[in-house]
C-alpha positions in Angstrom: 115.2 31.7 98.1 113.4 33.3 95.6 111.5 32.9 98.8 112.2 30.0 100.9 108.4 28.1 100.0 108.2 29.1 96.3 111.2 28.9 95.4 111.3 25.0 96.9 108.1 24.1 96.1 108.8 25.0 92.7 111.8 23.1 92.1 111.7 20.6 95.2 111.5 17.8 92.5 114.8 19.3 91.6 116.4 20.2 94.9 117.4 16.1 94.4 119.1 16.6 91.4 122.6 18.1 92.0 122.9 18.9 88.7 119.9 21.2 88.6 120.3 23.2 92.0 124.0 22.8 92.1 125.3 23.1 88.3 124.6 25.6 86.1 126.0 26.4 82.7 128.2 28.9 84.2 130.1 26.6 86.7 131.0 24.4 83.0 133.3 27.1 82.0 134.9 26.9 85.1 135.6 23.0 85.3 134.7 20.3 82.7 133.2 17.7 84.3 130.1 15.5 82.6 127.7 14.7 82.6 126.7 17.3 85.0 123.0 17.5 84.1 122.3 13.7 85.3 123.5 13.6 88.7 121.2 12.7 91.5 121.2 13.1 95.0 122.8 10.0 95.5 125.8 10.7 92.9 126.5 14.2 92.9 129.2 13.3 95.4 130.4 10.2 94.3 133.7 11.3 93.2 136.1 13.5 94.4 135.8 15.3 91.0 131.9 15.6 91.2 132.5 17.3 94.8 134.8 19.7 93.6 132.1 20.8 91.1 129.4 21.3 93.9 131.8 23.5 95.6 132.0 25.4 92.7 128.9 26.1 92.1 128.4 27.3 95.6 131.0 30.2 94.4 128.7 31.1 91.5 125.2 31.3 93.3 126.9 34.0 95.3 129.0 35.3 92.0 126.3 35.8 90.2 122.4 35.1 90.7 119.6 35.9 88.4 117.9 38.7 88.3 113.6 38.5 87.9 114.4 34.7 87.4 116.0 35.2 84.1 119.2 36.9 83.8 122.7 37.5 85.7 123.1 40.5 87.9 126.0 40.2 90.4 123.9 39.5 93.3 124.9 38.3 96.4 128.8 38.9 96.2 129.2 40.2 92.5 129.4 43.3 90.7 125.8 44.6 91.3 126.0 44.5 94.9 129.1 46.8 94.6 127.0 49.4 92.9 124.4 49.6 95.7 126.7 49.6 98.1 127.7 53.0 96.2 124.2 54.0 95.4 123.1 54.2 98.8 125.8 56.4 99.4 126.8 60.0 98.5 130.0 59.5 96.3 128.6 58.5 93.2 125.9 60.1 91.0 122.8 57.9 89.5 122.4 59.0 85.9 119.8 57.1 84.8 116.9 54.9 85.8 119.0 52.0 86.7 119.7 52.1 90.7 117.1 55.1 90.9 115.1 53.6 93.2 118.3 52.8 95.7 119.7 56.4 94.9 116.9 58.5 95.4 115.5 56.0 98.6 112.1 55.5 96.9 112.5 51.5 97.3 109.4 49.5 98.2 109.2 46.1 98.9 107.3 45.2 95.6 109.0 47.0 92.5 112.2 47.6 93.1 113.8 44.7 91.4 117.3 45.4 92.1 116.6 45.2 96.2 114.5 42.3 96.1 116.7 40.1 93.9 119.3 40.5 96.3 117.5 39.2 99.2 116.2 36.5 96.9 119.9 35.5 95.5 121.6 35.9 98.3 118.8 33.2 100.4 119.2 30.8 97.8 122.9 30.9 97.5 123.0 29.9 101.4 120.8 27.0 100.5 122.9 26.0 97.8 126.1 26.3 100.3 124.2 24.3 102.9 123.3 21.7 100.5 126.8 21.4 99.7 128.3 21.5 103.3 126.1 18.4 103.9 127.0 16.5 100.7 130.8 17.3 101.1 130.2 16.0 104.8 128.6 13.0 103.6 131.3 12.4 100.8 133.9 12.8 103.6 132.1 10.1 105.9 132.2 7.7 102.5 135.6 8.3 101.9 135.4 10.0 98.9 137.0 13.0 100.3 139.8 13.1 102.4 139.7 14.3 105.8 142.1 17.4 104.8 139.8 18.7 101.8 136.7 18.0 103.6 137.6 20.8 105.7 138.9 23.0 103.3 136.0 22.8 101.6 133.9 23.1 104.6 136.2 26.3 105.6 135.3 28.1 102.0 131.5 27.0 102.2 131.3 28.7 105.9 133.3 31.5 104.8 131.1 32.4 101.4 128.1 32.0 103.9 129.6 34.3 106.8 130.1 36.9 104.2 126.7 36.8 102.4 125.4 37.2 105.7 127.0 40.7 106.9 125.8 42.3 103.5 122.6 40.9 104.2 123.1 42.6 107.7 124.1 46.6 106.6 121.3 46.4 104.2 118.0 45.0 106.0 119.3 45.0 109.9 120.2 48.2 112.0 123.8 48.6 113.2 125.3 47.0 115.8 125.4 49.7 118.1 121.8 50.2 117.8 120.3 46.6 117.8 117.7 47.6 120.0 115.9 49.6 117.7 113.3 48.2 114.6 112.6 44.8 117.2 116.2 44.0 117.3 115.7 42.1 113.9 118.7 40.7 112.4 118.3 37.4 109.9 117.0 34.2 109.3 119.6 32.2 110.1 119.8 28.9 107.8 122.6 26.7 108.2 120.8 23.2 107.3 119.7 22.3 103.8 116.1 23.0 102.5 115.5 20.5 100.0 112.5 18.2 101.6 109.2 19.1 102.3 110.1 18.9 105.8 113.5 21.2 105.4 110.4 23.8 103.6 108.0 23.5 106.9 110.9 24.2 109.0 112.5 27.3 106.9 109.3 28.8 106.3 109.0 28.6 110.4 112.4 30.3 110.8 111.8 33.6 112.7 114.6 36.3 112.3 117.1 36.4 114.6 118.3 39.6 116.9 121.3 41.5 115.3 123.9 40.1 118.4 122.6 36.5 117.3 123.2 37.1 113.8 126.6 38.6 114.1 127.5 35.6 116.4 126.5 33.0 113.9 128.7 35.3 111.1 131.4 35.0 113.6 131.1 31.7 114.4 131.1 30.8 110.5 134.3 33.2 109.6 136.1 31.9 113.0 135.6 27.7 111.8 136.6 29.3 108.2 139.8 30.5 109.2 140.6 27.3 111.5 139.7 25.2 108.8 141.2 27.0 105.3 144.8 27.0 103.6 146.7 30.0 103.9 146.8 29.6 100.1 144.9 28.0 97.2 146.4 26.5 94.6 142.8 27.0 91.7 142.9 30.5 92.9 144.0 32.0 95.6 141.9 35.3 94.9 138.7 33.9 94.3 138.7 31.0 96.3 138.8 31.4 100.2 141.5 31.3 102.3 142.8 32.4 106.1 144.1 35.3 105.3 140.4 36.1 103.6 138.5 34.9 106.7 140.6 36.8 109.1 140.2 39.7 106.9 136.7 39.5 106.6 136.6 39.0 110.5 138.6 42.4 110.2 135.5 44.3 108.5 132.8 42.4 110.8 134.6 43.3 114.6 134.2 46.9 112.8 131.6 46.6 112.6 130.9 45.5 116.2 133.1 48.1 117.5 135.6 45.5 118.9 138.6 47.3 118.5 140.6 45.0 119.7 140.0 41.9 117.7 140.1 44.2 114.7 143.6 45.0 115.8 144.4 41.3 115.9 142.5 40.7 112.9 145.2 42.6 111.4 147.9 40.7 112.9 146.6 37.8 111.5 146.5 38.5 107.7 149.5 40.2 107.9 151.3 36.8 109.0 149.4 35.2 105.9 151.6 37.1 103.6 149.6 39.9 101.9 151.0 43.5 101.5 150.3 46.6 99.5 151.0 47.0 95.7 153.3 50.0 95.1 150.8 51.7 93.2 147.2 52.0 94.1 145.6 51.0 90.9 147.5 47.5 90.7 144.7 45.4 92.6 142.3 46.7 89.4 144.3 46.3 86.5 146.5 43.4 87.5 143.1 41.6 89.5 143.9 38.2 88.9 147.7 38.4 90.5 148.7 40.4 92.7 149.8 40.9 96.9 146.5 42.9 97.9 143.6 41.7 96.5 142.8 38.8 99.4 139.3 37.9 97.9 137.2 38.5 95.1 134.6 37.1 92.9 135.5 36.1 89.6 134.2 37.2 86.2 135.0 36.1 82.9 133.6 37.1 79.6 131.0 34.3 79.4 129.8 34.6 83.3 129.6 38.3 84.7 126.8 40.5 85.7 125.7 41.3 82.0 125.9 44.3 80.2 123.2 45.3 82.7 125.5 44.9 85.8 128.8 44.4 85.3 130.8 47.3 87.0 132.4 48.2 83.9 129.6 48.7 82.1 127.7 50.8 85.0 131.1 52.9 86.1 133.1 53.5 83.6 133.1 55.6 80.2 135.6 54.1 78.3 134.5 52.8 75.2 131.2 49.9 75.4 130.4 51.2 78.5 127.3 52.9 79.1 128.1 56.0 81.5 125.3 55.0 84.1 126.9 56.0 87.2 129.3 59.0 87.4 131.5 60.6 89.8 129.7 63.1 92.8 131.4 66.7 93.2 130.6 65.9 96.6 134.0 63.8 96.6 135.7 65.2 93.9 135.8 68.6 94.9 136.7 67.8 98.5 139.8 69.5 99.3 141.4 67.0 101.4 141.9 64.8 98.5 144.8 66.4 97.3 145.2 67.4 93.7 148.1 65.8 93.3 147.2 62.5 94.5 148.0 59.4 92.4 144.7 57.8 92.7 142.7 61.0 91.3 144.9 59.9 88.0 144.2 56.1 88.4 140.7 56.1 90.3 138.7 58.8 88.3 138.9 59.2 84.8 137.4 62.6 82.5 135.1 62.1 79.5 132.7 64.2 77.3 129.7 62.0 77.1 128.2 61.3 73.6 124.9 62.8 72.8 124.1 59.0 72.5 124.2 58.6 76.1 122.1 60.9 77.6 121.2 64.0 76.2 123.4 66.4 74.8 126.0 68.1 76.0 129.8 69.2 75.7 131.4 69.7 79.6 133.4 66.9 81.4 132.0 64.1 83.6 133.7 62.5 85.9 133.8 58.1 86.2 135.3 56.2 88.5 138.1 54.2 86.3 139.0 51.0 88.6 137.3 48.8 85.9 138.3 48.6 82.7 137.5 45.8 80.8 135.2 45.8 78.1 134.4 41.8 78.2 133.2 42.5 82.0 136.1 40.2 83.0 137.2 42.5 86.3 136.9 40.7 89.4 134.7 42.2 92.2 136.9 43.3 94.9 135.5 42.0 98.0 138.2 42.6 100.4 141.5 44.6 100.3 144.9 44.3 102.3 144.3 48.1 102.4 140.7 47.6 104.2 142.3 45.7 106.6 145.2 48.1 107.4 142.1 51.1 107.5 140.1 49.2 110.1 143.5 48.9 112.3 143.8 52.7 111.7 140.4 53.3 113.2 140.3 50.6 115.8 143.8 52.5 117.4 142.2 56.1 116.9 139.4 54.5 118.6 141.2 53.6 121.8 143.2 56.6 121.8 146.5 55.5 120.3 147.0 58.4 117.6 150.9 57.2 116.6 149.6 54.0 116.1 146.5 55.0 113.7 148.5 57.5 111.8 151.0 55.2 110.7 148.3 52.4 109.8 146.9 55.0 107.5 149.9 56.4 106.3 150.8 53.1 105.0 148.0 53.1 102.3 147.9 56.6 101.7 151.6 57.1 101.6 151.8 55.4 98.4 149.2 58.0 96.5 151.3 60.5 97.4 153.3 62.8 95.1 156.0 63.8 97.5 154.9 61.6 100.9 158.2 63.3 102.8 156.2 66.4 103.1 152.5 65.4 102.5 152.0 62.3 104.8 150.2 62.9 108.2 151.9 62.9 111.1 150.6 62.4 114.9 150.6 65.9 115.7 148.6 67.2 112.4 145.5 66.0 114.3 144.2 67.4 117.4 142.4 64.8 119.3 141.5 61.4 118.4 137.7 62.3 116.6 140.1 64.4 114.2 142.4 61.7 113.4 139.1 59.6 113.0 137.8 61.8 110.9 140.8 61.7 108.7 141.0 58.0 108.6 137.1 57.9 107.8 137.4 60.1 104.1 140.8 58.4 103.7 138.4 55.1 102.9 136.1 57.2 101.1 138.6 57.5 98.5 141.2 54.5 98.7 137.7 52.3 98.4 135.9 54.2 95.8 133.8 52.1 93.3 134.0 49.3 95.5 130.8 49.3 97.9 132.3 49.8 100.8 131.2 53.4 101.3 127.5 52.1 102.7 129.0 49.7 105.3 130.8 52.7 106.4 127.8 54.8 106.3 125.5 51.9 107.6 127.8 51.3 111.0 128.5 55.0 112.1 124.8 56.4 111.5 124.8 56.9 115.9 128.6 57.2 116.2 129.8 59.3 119.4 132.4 60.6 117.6 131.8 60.7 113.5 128.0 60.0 112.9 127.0 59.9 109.6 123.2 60.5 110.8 121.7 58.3 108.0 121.5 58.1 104.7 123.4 60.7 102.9 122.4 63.7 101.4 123.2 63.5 97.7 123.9 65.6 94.5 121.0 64.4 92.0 122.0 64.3 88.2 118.9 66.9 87.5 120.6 69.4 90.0 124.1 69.1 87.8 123.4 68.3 84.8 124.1 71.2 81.9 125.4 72.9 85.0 128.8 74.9 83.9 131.4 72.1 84.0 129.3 69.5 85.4 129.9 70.7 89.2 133.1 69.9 89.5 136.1 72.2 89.6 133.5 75.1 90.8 131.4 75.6 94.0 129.5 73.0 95.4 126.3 72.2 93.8 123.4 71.9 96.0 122.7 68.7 97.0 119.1 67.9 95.8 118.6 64.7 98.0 118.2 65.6 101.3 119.7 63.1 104.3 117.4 60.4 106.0 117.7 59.7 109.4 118.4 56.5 110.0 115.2 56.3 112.2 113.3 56.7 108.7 112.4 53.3 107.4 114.1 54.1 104.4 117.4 53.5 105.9 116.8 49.8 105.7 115.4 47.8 102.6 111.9 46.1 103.2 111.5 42.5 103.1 110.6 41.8 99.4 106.8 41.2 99.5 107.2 38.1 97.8 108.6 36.8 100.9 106.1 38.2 102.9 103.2 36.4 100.6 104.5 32.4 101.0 106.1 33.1 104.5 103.9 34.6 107.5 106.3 34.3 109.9 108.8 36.7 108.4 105.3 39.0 107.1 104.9 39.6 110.9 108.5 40.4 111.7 108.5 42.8 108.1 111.6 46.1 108.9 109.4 48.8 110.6 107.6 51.4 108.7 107.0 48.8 105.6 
């Protein structure tokens, strides 16, 4: 919102114009439709055509926001919030001053630009997608939309919300299991428009709500989704939402609830809409606009991505016109029960001698993570996996004491990694009790989803497991304690850590409200994450 009262006071003049809170210049590469920078209120759903467009641009607020109100980022859904899903946790290294400030846990609520723009994109992305839930409903009661894309638009509106949502959630509210804890806070929840002075008055008075109401709203948005969405789309059926993407989002958030159950049937679910496993691990990454696994993700090209400054190729990788920003951690790559022989150290991590151009000068190997490789910053942003899905199953079942079950969930993605799976996959009785089978499923995601974000959510939900607690945030190896260090820390001992873990009763184990926020909105100021 770049908060809720200044962002709306600011443009409330424009909140009328469709064409200036709905269209940008980013949604004309997607579909050609004019004139889209004269449409008011009253005509920015006139045509089925124009209503497509609004939908449209709903998918690129959360593609791609702006970051300090000039330039593209990634934030809500895109690439950048992939990298702080990584920088929060322990299996990457920060090299430079870039997501410092997320690495090292010294965010604030005021100058830390990277936190705060993601609360501010992701806010007014679920104003843009409210705006355009009541339009589309409007067009549908004029007849300019028929009843059966109404709701399939009103399915990938809910959807794009219900996910914004849950990252909101594992970044700014505690875990599920611990909602008690900082006042219960979970999020504002806005699910009406805020584009009158009256629609301001009322957002600015929206307390947040607790972390079960929060996750029941996200529920109830992902549930409508998937009773109301195609189990394929014909624009795209990777970037745009279908059922199999709600369920498998649904999947991830029961997880996140500890629901075992309904993550188990979850699983059934997407399963039925047709997605299954590539053969070969790195095929949702270099084949990302077709393929069987990749059930949703946001979509870059090279005229809209998340900018030199954000794209993941240019922050991950070291292939040539990337800048080497974020490396590999020994912590991961030196772990011995990622076998040495396993495909995806091949296809997920790639070796490089960094230029003296980069940063300082030097002549050992670094390790990157290699899952994007385009040097336009075309890759899509994985969102969710068929293999995430088939991981949370593993769990839930390890969960509830059903070891045969988990194992050969699991064995199903990691199978394919394998160099000789006859002898090298798991079996039931390589683990001794359920918390070791868990604990096996649990670094199994640290590697199948490296580079993809998904290493916080893990680390966010099991701070105050029973059985696998990850206590916080994670200690990490810093670049200083590394750097110049015999062959980088990797292939030798383990290097000390140099970031020490934070409880997750620190207040640094959430982000703070931006203070922004806090100065045009004194409801939210009172009801600020504790400790900030």
């Amino acid at each position: 919102m770049k908060n809720i009262q200044q962002f709306l006071k600011a443009s409330l003049g424009l909140a009328f114009m469709a064409g200036s809170l709905m269209f940008t210049s980013c949604e004309s590469d997607v579909i050609d439709l004019s004139p889209v920078n004269s449409l008011t209120d009253e005509t920015a759903y006139a045509t089925p055509e124009r209503c497509k467009l609004a939908l449209v641009g709903a998918y690129d607020a959360a593609q791609c926001g702006l970051y300090n109100g000039s330039y593209s980022r990634g934030y809500p859904l895109g690439s950048a919030i992939i990298m702080q899903g990584e920088m929060r946790a322990e299996d990457m290294v920060n090299r430079a001053s870039f997501f410092q400030y997320t690495y090292e846990s010294t965010h604030n609520a005021s100058s830390t630009l990277n936190n705060i723009t993601f609360w501010n994109a992701s806010f007014e992305a679920i104003n843009r997608i409210n705006v355009v839930i009541a339009g589309e409903q409007e067009a549908a009661a004029n007849g300019v939309l028929d009843a059966e894309t109404a709701k399939q638009y009103d399915g990938e509106l809910k959807f794009l919300r219900g996910v914004i949502y849950h990252y909101l959630m594992v970044h700014f509210a505690m875990p599920y299991n611990l909602q008690d804890q900082n006042s219960g806070y979970g999020l504002p929840i806005h699910t009406e428009p805020i584009n009158t002075m009256e629609g301001i008055e009322s957002g600015v008075n929206t307390h947040r709500s607790s972390v079960a109401d929060t996750y029941a709203q996200i529920v109830k948005d992902l549930t409508e989704a998937a009773e109301e969405l195609p189990t394929s789309n014909s624009d795209n059926n990777i970037t745009r939402a279908t059922k199999g993407a709600a369920y498998a989002m649904l999947s991830r958030v029961y997880l996140h609830m500890r629901q075992w159950d309904k993550v188990i049937e979850m699983e059934d679910k997407v399963k039925a809409c047709g997605y299954k496993l590539e053969a070969d691990p790195i095929t949702p990454f270099t084949n990302y606009t077709t393929n069987s696994e990749s059930i949703f993700s946001c979509e870059n090209s090279a005229n809209d991505n998340g900018s030199v400054n954000g794209a993941m190729f240019s922050m991950f990788s070291c292939r040539s016109g990337s800048r080497y920003l974020v490396s590999m951690s020994p912590l991961l790559v030196n772990d011995t029960r990622w076998l040495q022989d396993d495909k995806r150290r091949s296809e997920y991590i790639i070796s490089s001698e960094a230029p003296e151009s980069t940063i300082g000068s030097y002549n050992y190997q670094v390790y990157f993570c290699d899952k994007y490789r385009s040097s336009t910053r075309e890759d899509y942003t994985p969102v969710l996996r068929y293999a995430e899905v088939l991981l949370n199953s593993a769990e839930a079942y390890a969960r509830q004491g059903n070891i045969n079950a988990a194992v050969e969930k699991m064995n199903e993605v990691r199978d394919r990694a394998l160099a000789d799976a006859a002898t090298q996959s798991y079996k039931a009785s390589d683990f001794a009790d359920k918390k070791a089978a868990l604990e096996a499923i649990l670094f199994e995601r640290r590697v199948e989803f490296l580079g993809e974000g998904i290493r916080w959510n893990d680390v966010h939900r099991l701070a105050a497991d029973d059985l696998c607690p990850t206590g916080g945030v994670p200690a990490k190896v810093k670049w200083t304690a590394i750097n110049g260090k015999g062959n980088n820390g990797f292939g030798i001992e383990m290097p000390a850590c140099g970031l020490a873990l934070y409880p997750y009763t620190d207040r640094r184990f959430l982000w703070p409200i931006p203070v922004d926020e806090l100065l045009y909105n004194d409801v939210l100021a009172a009801e600020q994450n504790q400790g900030w």
